[in-house]
C-alpha positions, 0 to 999 in steps of 0.5 A: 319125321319126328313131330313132337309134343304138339299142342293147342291151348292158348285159351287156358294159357290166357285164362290161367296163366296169371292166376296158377303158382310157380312154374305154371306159366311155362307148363300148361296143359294141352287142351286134347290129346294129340295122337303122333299121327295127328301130329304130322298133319300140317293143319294141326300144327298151323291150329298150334301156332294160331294158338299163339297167335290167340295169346297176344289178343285174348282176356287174361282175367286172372289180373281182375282187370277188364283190359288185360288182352295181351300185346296191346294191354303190354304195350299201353301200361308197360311202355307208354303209361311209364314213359314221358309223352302219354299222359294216363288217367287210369294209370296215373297217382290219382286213379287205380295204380299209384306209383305206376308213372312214377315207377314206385313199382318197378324194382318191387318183386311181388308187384303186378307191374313186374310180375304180367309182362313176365308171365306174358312174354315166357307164357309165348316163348312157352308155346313157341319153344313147343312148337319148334321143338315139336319140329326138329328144335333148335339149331338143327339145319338137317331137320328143318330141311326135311320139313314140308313148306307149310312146316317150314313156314310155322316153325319160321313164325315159331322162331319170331315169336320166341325172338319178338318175347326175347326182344321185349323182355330185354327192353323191360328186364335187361340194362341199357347197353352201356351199363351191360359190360359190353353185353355181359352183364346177367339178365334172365333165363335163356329157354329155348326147350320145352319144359319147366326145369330151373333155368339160370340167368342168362348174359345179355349177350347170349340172349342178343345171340340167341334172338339173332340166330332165331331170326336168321333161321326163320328168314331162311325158312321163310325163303324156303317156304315160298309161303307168306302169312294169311294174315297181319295179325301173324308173323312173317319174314317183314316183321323178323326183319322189324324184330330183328331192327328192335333188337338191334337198337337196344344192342347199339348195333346199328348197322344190323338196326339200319339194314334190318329196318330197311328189309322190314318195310321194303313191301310196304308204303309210308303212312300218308295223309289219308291213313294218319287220320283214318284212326288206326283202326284198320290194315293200311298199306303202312301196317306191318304187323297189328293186332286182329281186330275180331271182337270173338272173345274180347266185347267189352275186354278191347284195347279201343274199349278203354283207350280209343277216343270213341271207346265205350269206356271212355265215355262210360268212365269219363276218362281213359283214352290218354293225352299227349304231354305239352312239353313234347307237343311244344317240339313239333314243328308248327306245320307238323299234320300231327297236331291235329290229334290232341286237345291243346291251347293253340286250338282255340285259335282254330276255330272258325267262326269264332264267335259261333265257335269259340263265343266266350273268345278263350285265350290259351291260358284258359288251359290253366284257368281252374274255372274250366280245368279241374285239377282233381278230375284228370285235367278235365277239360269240360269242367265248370262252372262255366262263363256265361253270355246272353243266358248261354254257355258259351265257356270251355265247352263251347270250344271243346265240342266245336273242336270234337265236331270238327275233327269227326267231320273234317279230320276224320278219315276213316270209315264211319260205317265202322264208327256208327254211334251207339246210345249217342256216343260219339268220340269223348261225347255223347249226342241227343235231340232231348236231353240237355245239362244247363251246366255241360251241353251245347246245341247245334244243328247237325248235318240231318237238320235235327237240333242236337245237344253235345254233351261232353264227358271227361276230356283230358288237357292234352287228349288224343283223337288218334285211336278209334275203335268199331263200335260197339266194342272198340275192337281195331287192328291197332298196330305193333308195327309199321313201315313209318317206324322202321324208317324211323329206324333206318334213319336214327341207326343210320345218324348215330353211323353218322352216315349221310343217308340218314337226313334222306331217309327221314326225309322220305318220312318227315315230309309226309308230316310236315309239308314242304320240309326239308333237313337242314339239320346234321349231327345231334341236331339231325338226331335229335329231330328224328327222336322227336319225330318218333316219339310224336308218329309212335304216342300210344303204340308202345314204344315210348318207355323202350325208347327213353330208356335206350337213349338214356333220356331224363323221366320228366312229368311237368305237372299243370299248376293253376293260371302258369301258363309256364307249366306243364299238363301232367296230371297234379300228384305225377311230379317227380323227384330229381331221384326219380328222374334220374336214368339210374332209378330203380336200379336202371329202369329195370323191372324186377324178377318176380318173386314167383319165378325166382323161389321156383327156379333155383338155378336162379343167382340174383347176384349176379344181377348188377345193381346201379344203384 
């Protein structure tokens, strides 16, 4: 057998990627010369393919950013932060990137927001195209028999991964289905050999066939192969199964999107109780496929670091770990075990004693009370001046730690060995037997008998206790894919079939969030539930953007006003106009080709390129 061309380098692809001209994102160099006899030695080709694996979880600094690591990074900036249910600090008109949620940047052609998830997702169907070439190439049925088993299951990885690059680059680049011209319209180049020569814009249709065909080889390899992946971080017939149902929903296939869902999570257990709120930081019997969770390489890089409710820059930055918008929390049903996650008025209520707990007897219109709420800081919650009874602060912070408190130790499922504190950082608030602020802490006795003072940073309106991170870097295993997805999947494919399966299957699901429920729903209303409910299970794994954009519904931001209860929790500055909110702004939600690619490529005809508006 022939092996080809194969290499390892995943290190300087995720350290030059984004910094080199032109073409270097689809060229990189090997890290050693491999002789052919090296090639044939089934280790090396495994060191290649966790090379890839490397680049969907490794610092990319070329952007000067400190949180650039790949499919997490992705999946927060790109899918959630441009969505309409999580509500970014960093992301938003008041921090680092004006115009990112309000997508000013989307159709600007020399743009950062553009051009990373662009040079990302070509740099892994760089690599991937590298090693399936190296093992006989593409559509080539003879040279994948005469591959050994580990060599049949690497290439079957190889063929999900390109899938899984082609996949996302469709949600961001390509058009909604029903303006694509039945699947004609041009959207990006097609690659699929190694090399860096102009490559034309391919139809959506081409590349749909493309990621179809790739995925039934690799399922055929696998099979083959009679081997299965070492670890989740890693590809395996589940998650081509899982891939393969994505791409079927941006295509309206939803028989395929049905069927390919239920195969994704066959092996596996929907999430229950115990899981939901274990803080997504580890592998559990729901997680198909998620990110690795060593902190080798990343330290203060991690997504956790920057988002998760305990991340070290979080508390350090005041800000960052996100917020649920009011609006989509309002739509969960009143029993909904999700509730839990998120910082909204109706917590007040909760706590218990109230007088010890909630002393100044806050109302839920104190979520629009400037006094406890700054409208220039993030909607922070643990803002004064504060109210004042018996010389002792018994305002918004009162509530605010109660609550924290309450979660980390009746809410919280996890392992605490992993979340041990650091410094006194606890989840959105520091700890300390000595240091006190008149204006923002609050003294208790923990459970050691010692007399502590919480004191908060910036906690948003609306903020999330559903990702933690291990200490001391916020490192997790924080999940690309799940089986709760998939039958979120199946069930939503299986409602616009109009198939009466599909209240049974989201009721499988729906039931282990909300206790004792039962669909009474049909029609849109089923629909419309189950969109609902997956926006809620998903919030912060990435989905949100690819998710309003196929379903074609309107890009609302209620922003938070002073004393309107009415209003929404959107941060001040992230209104939008009737244009902006529109399903055909910027150009359909459709990223731009970077400027990088198209004066490199010339085979590129930007006119081709339908334009909606």
């Amino acid at each position: 057998m022939n092996i080809r061309n194969l290499y390892i380098g995943a290190s300087l692809i995720a350290a030059g990627m984004l910094t080199a001209c032109s073409s270097s994102y689809l060229d990189v160099t090997p890290s050693t010369n491999i002789s052919e006899e090296m090639l044939n030695n089934e280790s090396v080709a495994q060191t290649a393919m966790s090379g890839l694996y490397e680049a969907m979880n490794t610092p990319y600094s070329g952007t000067d950013l400190n949180q650039n690591i790949g499919e997490a990074y992705i999946g927060l900036v790109f899918n959630d932060s441009m969505g309409i249910d999580y509500i970014s600090a960093i992301w938003s008109n008041q921090a680092s990137m004006p115009g990112l949620a309000g997508w000013g940047r989307m159709n600007q052609d020399s743009e950062f927001t553009v051009g990373f998830p662009w040079m990302y997702y070509y740099g892994l169907v760089g690599q991937a195209n590298r090693i399936i070439d190296a093992l006989g190439g593409t559509d080539n049925p003879a040279a994948d028999e005469e591959l050994s088993a580990t060599l049949k299951r690497i290439k079957a990885e190889a063929l999900t991964m390109r899938s899984h690059a082609y996949t996302k680059l469709m949600s961001m680049y390509g058009q909604r289905w029903e303006q694509s011209d039945e699947g004609n319209a041009y959207c990006f180049p097609l690659r699929i050999v190694p090399g860096n020569e102009p490559s034309p814009l391919a139809t959506m249709n081409a590349v749909f066939e493309r990621i179809y065909a790739d995925l039934q080889t690799a399922l055929g390899l696998y099979e083959a192969s009679g081997q299965d992946r070492t670890n989740k971080w890693e590809a395996n017939a589940s998650v081509a199964n899982g891939i393969w149902a994505r791409a079927a929903l941006l295509k309206h296939d939803w028989r395929t999107a049905a069927d390919k869902a239920a195969a994704a999570r066959k092996d596996f257990k929907l999430m229950e109780e115990k899981d939901l709120f274990a803080g997504f930081m580890s592998d559990n019997d729901d997680l198909i496929w998620g990110c690795n969770p060593s902190d080798v390489g990343l330290g203060y890089w991690s997504w956790g670091c920057h988002y998760a409710a305990n991340g070290h820059y979080v508390n350090y930055w005041g800000y960052g770990a996100g917020a649920i918008s009011l609006d989509l929390y309002n739509q969960m049903d009143k029993n909904d075990l999700r509730r839990k996650f998120f910082w909204t008025p109706d917590k007040l209520a909760s706590l218990k004693p109230a007088a010890v707990k909630n002393p100044a007897g806050l109302k839920e219109d104190a979520f629009w009370n400037p006094t406890f709420v700054s409208a220039t800081s993030f909607l922070n919650t643990s803002n004064g001046p504060l109210a004042k009874k018996n010389d002792k602060n018994t305002g918004m912070i009162d509530a605010l730690i109660s609550w924290l408190t309450d979660y980390h130790n009746d809410v919280f499922t996890g392992d605490r060995s992993l979340i041990v504190p650091e410094d006194g950082f606890y989840n959105y608030y520091f700890l300390t037997e000595t240091v006190k602020d008149a204006k923002k802490s609050v003294a208790f006795k923990a459970a050691d008998g010692k007399r502590y003072f919480g004191t908060p940073c910036n906690v948003p309106f609306g903020a999330q206790c559903k990702f933690w991170g291990y200490t001391p870097f916020g490192n997790s295993m924080l999940p690309w894919m799940r089986a709760s997805e998939m039958a979120l999947t199946e069930a939503e494919a299986l409602a616009e079939l109009g198939d009466a399966n599909a209240a049974a299957v989201f009721t499988e699901f729906q039931k282990l969030r909300v206790p004792g429920y039962t669909c009474t729903s049909t029609g849109d209303a089923l629909l419309n539930e189950i969109r609902v409910s997956r926006r809620v299970e998903l919030f912060g794994e990435g989905q949100n953007f690819t998710d309003i954009k196929r379903w074609n519904m309107r890009h609302e931001h209620r922003e938070w006003k002073a004393n309107d209860k009415t209003s929404g929790n959107w941060i001040p500055g992230e209104n939008l106009s009737e244009e902006q909110m529109s399903v055909n702004y910027s150009n359909g939600w459709r990223f731009a080709i970077p400027t990088r690619e198209w004066q490199y490529n010339t085979a590129i005809d930007l006119s081709l390129l339908k334009v909606i508006n």
